[in-house]
N, C-alpha and C positions, 0 to 999 in steps of 0.2 A: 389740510396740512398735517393737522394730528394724524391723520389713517396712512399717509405717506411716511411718516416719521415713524407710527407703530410698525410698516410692513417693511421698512429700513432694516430697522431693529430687529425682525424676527430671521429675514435674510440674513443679515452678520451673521446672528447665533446660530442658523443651520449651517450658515458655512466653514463655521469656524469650528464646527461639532466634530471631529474623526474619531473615531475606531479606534481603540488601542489595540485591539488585535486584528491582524491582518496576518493574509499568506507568509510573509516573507518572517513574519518572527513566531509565529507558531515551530514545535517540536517538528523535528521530519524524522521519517522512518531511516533506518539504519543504512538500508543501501545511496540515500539521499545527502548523510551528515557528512558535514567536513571531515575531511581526513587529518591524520599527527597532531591532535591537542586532546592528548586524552584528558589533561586538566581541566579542559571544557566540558567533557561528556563525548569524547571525539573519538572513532576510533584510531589506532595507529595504522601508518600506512601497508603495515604487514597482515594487520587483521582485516583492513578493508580489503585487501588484497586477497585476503581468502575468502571473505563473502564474495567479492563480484567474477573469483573463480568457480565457486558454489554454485554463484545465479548465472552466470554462461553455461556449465554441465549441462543443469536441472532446465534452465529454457530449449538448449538442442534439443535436450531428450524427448521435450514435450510437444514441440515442432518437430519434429522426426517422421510420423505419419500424418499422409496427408489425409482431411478431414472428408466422410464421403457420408455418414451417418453419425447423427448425435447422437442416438442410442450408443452408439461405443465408444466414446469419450465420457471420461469422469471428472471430477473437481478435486482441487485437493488448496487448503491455506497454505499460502508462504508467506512465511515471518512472521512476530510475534510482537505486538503490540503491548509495551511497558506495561499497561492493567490488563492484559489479556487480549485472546482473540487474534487472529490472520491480520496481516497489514494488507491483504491479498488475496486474491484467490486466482489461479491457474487451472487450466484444461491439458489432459493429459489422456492418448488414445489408451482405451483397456487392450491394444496387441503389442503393447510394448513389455520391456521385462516390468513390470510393474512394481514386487519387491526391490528389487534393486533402485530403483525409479525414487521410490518410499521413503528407503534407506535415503538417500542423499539430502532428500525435502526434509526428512526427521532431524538429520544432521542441522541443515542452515537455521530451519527452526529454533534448534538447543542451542547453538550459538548467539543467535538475535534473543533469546532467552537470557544466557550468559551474559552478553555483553548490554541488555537493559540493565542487570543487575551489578554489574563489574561499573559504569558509569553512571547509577545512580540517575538513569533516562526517564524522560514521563511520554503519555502519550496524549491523544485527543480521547480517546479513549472511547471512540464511535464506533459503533457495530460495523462490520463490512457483514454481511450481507451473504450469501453462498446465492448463485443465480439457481432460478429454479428449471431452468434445461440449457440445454446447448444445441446449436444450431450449426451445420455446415452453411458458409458464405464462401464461394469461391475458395473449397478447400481449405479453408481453416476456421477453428471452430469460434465461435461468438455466442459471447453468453447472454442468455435471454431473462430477465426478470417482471415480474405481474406489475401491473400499474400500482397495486394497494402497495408492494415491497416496496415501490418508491417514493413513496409520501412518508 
């Protein structure tokens, strides 16, 4: 009866043990956060409006050629992560205009920039990672990373 009673008790206390962090209340990156309360840390609905016309450009541009060799696609971060670092990283064919390309990623960047600092944002503040090749899959490119990168 004692061992029943001890194994009772240890049940409860596992199940009654949760997580104070979880997905849903951790920070999210900029293009993810509610829109119109910038007293939250929120953008307003004009400035989200301009990041997710940002990130439509800058995604065409990078799906624009179709993927036939990895050798000729390159990486590039998008966004910027409140302590630093890519919230992301993107593939982008080197036969595209590529400074232009730059130019607009440099832009969203300084903005995600700006707007960590204009709201006072934090991050997880976890490395992403840059893959170490790219691979054509059925024409579009897929990023490849070492087993050891992902431990």
């Amino acid at each position: 009866m004692k061992n029943l009673l001890f194994l009772f008790a240890i049940a409860t206390l596992s199940f009654s043990c949760k997580p104070t962090i979880i997905p849903d209340n951790l920070p999210k990156p900029l293009p993810e956060r509610p829109k119109e309360n910038p007293d939250k840390g929120n953008m307003t609905l004009q400035e989200a409006q301009e990041m997710e016309n940002l990130t439509s450009e800058i995604l065409a541009i990078s799906k624009s050629e179709k993927c036939t060799s990895g050798s000729d696609w390159k990486t590039v971060g998008l966004g910027v992560k409140a302590c630093g670092g890519p919230v992301s990283y993107i593939a982008y064919s080197a036969k595209i205009d590529e400074a232009k390309f730059l130019e607009k990623v440099n832009l969203y960047n300084q903005k995600s920039t700006e707007y960590n600092k204009k709201y006072n944002l934090i991050s997880d503040c976890m490395l992403v990672m840059p893959p170490e090749k790219i691979e054509c899959i059925n024409g579009s490119p897929v990023f490849k990373y070492s087993s050891a990168a992902v431990q």
